[in-house]
C-alpha positions as CSV (number, residue, x, y, z in Angstrom):
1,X,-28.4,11.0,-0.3
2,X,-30.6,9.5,-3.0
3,X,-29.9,5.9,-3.5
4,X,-31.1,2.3,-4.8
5,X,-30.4,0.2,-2.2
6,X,-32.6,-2.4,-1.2
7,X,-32.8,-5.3,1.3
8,X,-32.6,-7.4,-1.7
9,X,-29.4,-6.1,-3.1
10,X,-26.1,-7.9,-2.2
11,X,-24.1,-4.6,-1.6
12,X,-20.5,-7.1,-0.9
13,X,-21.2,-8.4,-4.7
14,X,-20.1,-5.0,-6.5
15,X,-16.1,-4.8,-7.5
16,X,-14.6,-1.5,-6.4
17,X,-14.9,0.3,-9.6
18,X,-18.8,-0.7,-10.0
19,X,-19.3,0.9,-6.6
20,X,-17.3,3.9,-6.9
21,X,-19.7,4.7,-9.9
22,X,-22.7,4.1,-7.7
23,X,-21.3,6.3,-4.8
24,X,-20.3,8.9,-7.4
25,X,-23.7,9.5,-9.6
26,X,-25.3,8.8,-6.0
27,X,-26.6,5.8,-6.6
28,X,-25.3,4.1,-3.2
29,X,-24.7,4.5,0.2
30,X,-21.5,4.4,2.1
31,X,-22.9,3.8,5.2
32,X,-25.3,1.3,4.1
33,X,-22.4,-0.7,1.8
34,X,-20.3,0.0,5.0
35,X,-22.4,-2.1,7.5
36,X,-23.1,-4.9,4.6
37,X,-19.4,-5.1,4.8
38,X,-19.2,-5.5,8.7
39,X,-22.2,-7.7,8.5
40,X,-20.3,-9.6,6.0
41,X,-16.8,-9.5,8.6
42,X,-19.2,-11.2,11.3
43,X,-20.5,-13.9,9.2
44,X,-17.4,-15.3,7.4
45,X,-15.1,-14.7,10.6
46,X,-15.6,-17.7,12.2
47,X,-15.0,-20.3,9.3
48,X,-12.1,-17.5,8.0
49,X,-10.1,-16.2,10.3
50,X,-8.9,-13.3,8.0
51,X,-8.8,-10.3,10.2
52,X,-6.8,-9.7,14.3
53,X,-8.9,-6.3,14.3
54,X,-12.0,-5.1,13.4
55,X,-12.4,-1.3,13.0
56,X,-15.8,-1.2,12.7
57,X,-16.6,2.3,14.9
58,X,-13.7,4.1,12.5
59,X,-15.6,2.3,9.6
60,X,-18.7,3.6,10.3
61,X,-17.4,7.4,11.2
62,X,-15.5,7.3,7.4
63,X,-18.8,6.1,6.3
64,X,-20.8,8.3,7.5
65,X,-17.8,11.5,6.0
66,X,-17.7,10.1,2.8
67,X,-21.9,9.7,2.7
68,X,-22.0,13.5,3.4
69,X,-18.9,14.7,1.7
70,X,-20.4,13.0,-1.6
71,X,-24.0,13.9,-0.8
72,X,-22.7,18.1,-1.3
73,X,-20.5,17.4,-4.3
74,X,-17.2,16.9,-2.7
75,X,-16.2,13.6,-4.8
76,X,-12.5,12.5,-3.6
77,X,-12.2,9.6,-6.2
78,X,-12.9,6.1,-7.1
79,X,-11.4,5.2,-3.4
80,X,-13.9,7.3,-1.5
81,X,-16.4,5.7,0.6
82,X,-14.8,2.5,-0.8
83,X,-14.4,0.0,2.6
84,X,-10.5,-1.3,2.9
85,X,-8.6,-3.4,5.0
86,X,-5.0,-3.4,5.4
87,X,-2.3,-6.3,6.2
88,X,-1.8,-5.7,9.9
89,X,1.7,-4.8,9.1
90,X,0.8,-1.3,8.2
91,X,0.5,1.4,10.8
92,X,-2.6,2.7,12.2
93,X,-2.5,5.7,14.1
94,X,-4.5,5.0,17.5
95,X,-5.1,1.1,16.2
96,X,-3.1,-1.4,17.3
97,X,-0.5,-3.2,14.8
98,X,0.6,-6.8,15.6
99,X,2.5,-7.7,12.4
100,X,0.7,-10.7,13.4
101,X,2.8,-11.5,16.0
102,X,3.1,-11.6,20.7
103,X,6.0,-9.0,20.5
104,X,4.2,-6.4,18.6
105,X,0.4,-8.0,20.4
106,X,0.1,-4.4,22.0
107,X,1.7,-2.4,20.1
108,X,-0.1,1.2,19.4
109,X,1.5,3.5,16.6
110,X,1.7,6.8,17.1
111,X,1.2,7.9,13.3
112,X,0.0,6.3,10.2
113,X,1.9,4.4,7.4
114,X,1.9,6.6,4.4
115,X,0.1,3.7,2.2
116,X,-2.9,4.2,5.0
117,X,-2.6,7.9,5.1
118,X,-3.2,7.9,1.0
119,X,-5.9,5.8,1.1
120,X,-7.6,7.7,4.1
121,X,-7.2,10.9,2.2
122,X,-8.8,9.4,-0.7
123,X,-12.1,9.0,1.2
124,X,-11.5,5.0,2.0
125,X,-13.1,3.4,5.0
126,X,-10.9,1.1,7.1
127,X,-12.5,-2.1,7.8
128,X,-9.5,-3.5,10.0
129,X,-6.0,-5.1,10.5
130,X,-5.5,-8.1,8.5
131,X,-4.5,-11.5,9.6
132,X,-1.0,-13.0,8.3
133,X,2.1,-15.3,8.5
134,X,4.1,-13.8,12.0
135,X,6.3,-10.8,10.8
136,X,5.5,-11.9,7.2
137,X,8.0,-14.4,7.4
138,X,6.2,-17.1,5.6
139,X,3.8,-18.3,3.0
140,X,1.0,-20.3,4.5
141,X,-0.2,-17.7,6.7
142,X,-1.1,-20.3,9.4
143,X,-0.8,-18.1,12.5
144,X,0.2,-19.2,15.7
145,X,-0.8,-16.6,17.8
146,X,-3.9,-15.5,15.9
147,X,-4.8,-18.8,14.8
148,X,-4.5,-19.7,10.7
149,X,-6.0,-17.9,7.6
150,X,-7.8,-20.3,6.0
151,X,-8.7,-20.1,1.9
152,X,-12.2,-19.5,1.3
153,X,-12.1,-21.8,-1.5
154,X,-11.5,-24.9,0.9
155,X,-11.1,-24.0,4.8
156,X,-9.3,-27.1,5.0
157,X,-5.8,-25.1,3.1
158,X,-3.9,-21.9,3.1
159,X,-5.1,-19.0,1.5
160,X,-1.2,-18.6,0.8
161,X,1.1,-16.0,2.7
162,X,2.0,-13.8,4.0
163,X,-0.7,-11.9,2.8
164,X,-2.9,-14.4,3.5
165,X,-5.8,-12.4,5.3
166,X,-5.5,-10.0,2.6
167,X,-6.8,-12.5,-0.1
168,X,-9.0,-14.3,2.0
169,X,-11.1,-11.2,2.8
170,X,-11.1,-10.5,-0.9
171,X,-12.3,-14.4,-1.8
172,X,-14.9,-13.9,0.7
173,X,-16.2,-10.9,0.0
174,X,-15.1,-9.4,3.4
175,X,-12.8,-6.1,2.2
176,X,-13.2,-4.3,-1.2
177,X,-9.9,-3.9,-1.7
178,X,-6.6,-4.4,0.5
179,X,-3.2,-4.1,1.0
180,X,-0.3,-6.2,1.0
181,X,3.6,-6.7,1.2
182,X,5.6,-8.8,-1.2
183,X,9.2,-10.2,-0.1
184,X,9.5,-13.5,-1.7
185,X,5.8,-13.2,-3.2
186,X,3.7,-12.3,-0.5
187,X,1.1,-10.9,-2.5
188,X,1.1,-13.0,-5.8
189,X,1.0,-15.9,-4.0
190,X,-1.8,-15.5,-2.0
191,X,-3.7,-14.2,-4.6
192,X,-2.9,-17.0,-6.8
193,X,-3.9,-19.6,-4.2
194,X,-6.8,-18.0,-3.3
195,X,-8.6,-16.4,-6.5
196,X,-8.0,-12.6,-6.4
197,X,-5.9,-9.7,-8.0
198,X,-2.4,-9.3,-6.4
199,X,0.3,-6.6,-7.8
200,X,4.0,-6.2,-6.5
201,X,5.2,-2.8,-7.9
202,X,8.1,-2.1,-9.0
203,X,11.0,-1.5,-6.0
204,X,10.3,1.9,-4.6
205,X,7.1,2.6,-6.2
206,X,4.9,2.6,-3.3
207,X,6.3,4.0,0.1
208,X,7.2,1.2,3.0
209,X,7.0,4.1,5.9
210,X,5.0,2.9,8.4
211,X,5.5,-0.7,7.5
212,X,7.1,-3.4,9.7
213,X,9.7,-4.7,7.6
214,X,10.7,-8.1,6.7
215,X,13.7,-7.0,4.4
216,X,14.4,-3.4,3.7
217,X,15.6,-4.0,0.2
218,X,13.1,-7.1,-1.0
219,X,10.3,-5.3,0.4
220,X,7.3,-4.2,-1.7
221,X,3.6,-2.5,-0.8
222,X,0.8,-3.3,-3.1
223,X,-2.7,-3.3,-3.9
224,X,-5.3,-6.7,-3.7
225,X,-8.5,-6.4,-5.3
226,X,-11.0,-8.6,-6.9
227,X,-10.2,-7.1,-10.4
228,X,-7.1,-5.7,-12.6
229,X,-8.9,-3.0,-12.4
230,X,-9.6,-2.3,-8.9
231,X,-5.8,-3.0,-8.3
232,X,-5.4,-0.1,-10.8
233,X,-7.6,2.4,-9.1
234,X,-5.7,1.8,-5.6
235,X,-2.3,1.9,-7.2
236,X,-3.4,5.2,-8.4
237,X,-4.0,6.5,-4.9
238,X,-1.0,4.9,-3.1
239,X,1.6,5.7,-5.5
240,X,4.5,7.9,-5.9
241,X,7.4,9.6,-4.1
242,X,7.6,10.1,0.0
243,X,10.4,12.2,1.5
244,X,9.8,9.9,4.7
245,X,10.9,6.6,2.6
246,X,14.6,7.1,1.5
247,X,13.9,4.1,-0.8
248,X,11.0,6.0,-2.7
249,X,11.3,6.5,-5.9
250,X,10.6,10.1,-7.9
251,X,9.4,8.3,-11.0
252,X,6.6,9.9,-12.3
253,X,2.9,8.6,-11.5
254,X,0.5,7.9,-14.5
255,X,-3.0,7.0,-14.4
256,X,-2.5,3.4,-14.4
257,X,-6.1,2.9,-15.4
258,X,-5.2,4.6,-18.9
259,X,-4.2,1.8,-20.9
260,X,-6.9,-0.7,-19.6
261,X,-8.6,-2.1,-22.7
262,X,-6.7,-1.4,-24.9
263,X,-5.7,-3.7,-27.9
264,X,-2.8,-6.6,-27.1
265,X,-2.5,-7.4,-30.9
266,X,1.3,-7.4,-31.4
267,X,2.2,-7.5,-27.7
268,X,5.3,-9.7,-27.0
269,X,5.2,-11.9,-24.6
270,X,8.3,-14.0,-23.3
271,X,7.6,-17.6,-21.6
272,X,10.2,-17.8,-19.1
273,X,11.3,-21.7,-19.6
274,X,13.2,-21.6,-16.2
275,X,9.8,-20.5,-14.5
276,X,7.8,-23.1,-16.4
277,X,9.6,-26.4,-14.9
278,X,7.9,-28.8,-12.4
279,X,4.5,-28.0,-12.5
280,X,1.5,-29.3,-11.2
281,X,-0.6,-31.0,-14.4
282,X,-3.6,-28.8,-13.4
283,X,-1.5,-25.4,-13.1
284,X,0.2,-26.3,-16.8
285,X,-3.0,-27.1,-18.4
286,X,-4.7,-23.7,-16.9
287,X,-1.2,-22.0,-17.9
288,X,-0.8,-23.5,-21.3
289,X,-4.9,-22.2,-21.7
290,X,-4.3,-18.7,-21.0
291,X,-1.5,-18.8,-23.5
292,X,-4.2,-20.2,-26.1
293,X,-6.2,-17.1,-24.7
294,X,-3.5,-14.5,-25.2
295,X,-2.6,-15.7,-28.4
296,X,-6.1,-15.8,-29.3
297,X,-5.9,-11.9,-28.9
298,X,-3.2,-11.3,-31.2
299,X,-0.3,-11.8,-28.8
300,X,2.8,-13.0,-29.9
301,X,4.2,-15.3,-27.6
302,X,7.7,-17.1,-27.7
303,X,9.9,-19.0,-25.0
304,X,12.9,-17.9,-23.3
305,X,15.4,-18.9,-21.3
306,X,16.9,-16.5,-18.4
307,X,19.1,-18.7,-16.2
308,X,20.0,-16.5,-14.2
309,X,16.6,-15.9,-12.7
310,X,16.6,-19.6,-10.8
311,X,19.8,-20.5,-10.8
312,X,21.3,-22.4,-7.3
313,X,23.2,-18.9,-7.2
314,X,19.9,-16.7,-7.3
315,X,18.2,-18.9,-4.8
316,X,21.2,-18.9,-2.5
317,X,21.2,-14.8,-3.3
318,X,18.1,-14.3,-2.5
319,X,17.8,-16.3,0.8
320,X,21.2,-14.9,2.0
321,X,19.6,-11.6,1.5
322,X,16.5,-11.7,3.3
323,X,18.0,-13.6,6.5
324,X,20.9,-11.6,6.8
325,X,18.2,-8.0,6.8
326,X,15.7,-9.9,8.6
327,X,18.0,-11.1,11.1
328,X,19.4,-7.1,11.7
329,X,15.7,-6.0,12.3
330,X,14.6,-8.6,14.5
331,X,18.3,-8.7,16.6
332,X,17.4,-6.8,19.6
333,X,14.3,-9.3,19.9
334,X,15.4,-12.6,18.8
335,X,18.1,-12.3,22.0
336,X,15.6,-11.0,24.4
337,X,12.5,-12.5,23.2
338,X,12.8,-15.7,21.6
339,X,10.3,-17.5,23.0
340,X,7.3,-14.9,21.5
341,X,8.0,-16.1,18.1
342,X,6.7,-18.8,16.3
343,X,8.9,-21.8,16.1
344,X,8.8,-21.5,12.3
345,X,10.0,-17.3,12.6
346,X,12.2,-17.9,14.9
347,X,14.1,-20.5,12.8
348,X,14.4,-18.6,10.0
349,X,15.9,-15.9,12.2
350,X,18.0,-17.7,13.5
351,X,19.8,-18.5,10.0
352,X,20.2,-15.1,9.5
353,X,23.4,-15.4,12.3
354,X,25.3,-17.6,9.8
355,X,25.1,-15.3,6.9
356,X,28.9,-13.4,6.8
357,X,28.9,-10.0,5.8
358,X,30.9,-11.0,2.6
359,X,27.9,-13.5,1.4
360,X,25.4,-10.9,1.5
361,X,28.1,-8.6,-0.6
362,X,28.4,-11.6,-3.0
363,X,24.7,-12.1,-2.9
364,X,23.8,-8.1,-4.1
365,X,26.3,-8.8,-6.6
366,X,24.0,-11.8,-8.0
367,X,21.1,-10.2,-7.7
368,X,22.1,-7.1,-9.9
369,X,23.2,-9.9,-12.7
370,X,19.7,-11.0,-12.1
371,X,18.2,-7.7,-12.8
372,X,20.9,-7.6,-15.9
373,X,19.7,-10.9,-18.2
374,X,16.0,-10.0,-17.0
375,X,16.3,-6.3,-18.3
376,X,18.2,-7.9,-21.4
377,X,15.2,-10.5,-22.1
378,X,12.6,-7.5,-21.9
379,X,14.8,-5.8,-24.9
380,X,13.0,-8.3,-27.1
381,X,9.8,-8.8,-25.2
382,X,7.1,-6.6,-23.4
383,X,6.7,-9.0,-20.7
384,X,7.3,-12.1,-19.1
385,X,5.3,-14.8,-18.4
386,X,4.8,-18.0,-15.9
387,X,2.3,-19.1,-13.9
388,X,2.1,-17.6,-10.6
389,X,2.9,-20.8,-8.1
390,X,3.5,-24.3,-9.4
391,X,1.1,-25.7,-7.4
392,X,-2.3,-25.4,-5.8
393,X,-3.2,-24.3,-2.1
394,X,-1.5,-27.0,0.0
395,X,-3.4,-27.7,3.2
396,X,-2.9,-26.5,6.6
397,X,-0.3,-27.3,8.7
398,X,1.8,-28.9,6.2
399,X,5.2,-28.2,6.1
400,X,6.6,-30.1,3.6
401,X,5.5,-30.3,-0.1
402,X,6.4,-32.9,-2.2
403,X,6.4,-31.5,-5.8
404,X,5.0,-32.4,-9.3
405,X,8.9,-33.6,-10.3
406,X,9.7,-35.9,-7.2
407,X,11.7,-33.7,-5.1
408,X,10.3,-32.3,-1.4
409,X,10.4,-28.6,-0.6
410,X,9.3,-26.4,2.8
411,X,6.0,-24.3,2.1
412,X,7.9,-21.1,1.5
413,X,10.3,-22.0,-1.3
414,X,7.7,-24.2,-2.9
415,X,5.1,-21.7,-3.5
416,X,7.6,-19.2,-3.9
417,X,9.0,-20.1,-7.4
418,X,7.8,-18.6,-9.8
419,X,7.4,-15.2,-7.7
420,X,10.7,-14.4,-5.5
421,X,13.1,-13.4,-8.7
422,X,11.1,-10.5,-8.9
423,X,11.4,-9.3,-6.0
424,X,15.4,-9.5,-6.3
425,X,15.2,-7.3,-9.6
426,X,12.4,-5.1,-7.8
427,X,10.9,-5.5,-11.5
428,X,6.6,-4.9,-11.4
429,X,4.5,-8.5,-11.7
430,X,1.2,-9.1,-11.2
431,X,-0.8,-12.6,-10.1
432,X,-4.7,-12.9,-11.7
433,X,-6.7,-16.0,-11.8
434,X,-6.7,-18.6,-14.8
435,X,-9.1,-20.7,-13.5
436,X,-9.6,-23.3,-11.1
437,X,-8.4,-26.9,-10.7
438,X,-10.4,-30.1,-10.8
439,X,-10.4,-29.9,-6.9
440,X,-12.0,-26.1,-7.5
441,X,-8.8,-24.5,-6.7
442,X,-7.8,-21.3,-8.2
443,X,-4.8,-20.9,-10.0
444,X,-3.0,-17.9,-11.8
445,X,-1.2,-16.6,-14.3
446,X,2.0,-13.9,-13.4
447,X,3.0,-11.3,-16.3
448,X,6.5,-8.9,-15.1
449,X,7.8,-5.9,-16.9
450,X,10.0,-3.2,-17.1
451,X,10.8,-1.4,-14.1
452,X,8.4,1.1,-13.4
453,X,6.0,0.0,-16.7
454,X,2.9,-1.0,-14.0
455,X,0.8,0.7,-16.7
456,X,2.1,-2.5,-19.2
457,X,1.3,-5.2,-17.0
458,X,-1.7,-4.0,-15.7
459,X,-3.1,-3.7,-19.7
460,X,-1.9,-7.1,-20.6
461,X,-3.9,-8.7,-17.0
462,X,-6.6,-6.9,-17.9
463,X,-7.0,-8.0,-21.2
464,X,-6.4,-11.6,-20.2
465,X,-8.8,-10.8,-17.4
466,X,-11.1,-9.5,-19.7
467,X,-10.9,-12.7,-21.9
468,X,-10.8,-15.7,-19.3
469,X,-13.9,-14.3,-18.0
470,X,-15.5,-14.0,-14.4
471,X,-14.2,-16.6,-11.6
472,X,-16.4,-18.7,-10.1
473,X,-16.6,-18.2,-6.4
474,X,-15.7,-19.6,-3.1
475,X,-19.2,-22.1,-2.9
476,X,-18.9,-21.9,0.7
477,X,-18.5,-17.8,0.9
478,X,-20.7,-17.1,-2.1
């Protein structure tokens, strides 16, 4: 294959759709971009902790496919050649899947997760398993049996979880793109805390087969890129329906890269009040200044109140919900083996046994009221707004936060805000950078939609991507 690469040329620096055009007009090489990653993996490792395995002898067999498969004509897509990692929740066929945890430690599945099996049949090359908060049961990501994630902006504080080695690798410039899961916010909120592109999809968009579960009907499977449109071009490839996922939905699949670019003029855009309440001075000033931005563009943007979203009800709903399914996965284990998990896990387990049937009844009930005043709000707007997390990255090992209006909160339901509603109305939302902090911390903006409208909120990040203008990076992983 003829190419341009040089010694010289930072192959890591290129986002996904950048490269994809280089491996496309030939302009690149997959193998050589492949072992720039790896490279990459061994350098950073040590201060980031984001990955439990490195796949780097499947990486370099993909590579070496996609750099002949290309080199005849036999193009697969923007994904081919393109080098991935996946949340070591996710299923590798042959390659060992902790879910980050000692019960699952040697655990070997015997077929991929359908997510994977997409993306391998795109043409992408699998870096490795990603590091994560144990059974995705958390939001710091700090890792008891793997050791913590650490954020690549300062090493001394989360990247955010669970997802946590999903954004880190992405910060660092140690995966191109990635894949997470999103219960209470496990993707937003790592990508907020840690500078990248993190979407949840709507409920039932992208199949869970193959994916250890936290909560079956919470759960979410999404794309982490460096870009809205990167996130785009994966969503693309992991999409749509699978008869092994009961849960999957049949909606059809557009090209979610369609509407990217287009003109916001006009484009309403609710403030959710509720979601806007006790923030850090740093996160509202960034917030407030992407509002200025999107208005700026010809947005028209309004507050709104949806109570229902963050009421004590919702929270309660949401919590019952997730202990009580987490609780009927983890059963057989949490008798047998309760020692093997994390003290943090295992508490929040544990919980689960003091949720009655007839409170998770009552809390479904709630959460479809939820889904009820958040459709009815989206009858007058196109989206909803907040930021992403009220807060920075907190650093590591704290479990306590004490927040911007006095009162103290655990990790999880602090960072967890602005993000866990929608993941009770299973509505799309997407985290991307505003900025950083003082400190050099990023922070983000979220925008939710309609179910199933990805397309919508994808053209509105983009736009404000588009406008804020490029990130700075991690000093210490640039």
């Amino acid at each position: 294959m003829a190419h341009a690469d040089s010694p010289q040329d930072d192959l890591t620096q290129y986002d996904l759709a950048t490269l994809a055009d280089k491996f496309r007009r030939r302009e690149a090489s997959p193998i050589a971009v492949t072992e720039a990653y790896l490279a990459r993996i061994e350098a950073t490792e040590p201060r980031l902790n984001a990955y439990i395995t490195v796949t780097a002898e499947v990486a370099r067999a993909a590579a070496r496919d996609a750099e002949e498969e290309i080199g005849r004509g036999d193009w697969r897509g923007p994904l081919h050649g393109i080098p991935i990692a996946l949340k070591d929740l996710c299923h590798t066929r042959g390659i060992r899947t902790t879910a980050g945890s000692k019960i699952l430690a040697d655990f070997i599945p015997g077929h991929d997760a359908t997510v994977y099996r997409r993306l391998r049949e795109a043409g992408a090359v699998l870096l490795g398993k990603l590091n994560l908060h144990e059974f995705a049961a958390g939001a710091s990501s700090n890792n008891p049996h793997y050791g913590p994630v650490r954020n690549p902006y300062d090493i001394e504080r989360i990247p955010g979880g669970s997802s946590g080695g999903s954004a880190a690798a992405l910060a660092a410039r140690s995966a191109l793109g990635t894949i997470g899961t999103d219960t209470g916010g496990s993707i937003r909120i790592p990508a907020a805390l840690s500078g990248c592109v993190g979407l949840k999809p709507t409920y039932g968009r992208v199949s869970r087969y193959g994916v250890a579960p936290l909560a079956y009907s919470v759960d979410h499977v999404g794309p982490m890129a460096r870009t809205v449109r990167d996130a785009a071009l994966m969503l693309n490839v992991i999409a749509g329906h699978d008869r092994d996922d009961s849960t999957s939905s049949t909606e059809p699949v557009p090209d979610f890269t369609a509407a990217l670019g287009e003109d916001i003029a006009g484009i309403r855009l609710g403030v959710v009040e509720e979601l806007c309440r006790g923030l850090d001075s740093e996160v509202e000033r960034s917030f407030n200044a992407a509002l200025e931005t999107l208005a700026g563009a010809g947005a028209q943007i309004d507050r709104i109140s949806i109570p229902g979203l963050t009421s004590a009800a919702a929270r309660a709903a949401r919590t019952l919900i997730v202990r009580a399914e987490a609780l009927e996965i983890h059963e057989r284990w949490l008798l047998e083996r309760p020692a093997d998990y994390g003290d943090d896990v295992r508490k929040l387990l544990e919980l689960g046994i003091a949720v009655p049937a007839s409170s998770y009844v009552r809390a479904q009930r709630v959460r479809a009221l939820m889904l009820a005043q958040s459709q009815s709000a989206l009858a007058k707007f196109d989206l909803l707004v907040s930021p992403a997390c009220p807060i920075s990255a907190p650093r590591i090992g704290e479990e306590s936060l004490k927040m911007p209006d006095g009162s103290v909160l655990m990790v999880l339901p602090a960072l967890a805000i602005c993000c866990a509603p929608f993941n009770a109305t299973g509505q799309p939302a997407i985290a991307v950078p505003s900025g950083l902090s003082s400190t050099g911390l990023p922070i983000a903006i979220q925008f939710a939609g309609r179910a199933f409208d990805e397309a919508g909120v994808l053209r509105a990040a983009y736009a404000y991507e588009s406008l804020r203008g490029a990130l700075p990076p991690p000093l210490a992983f640039a």
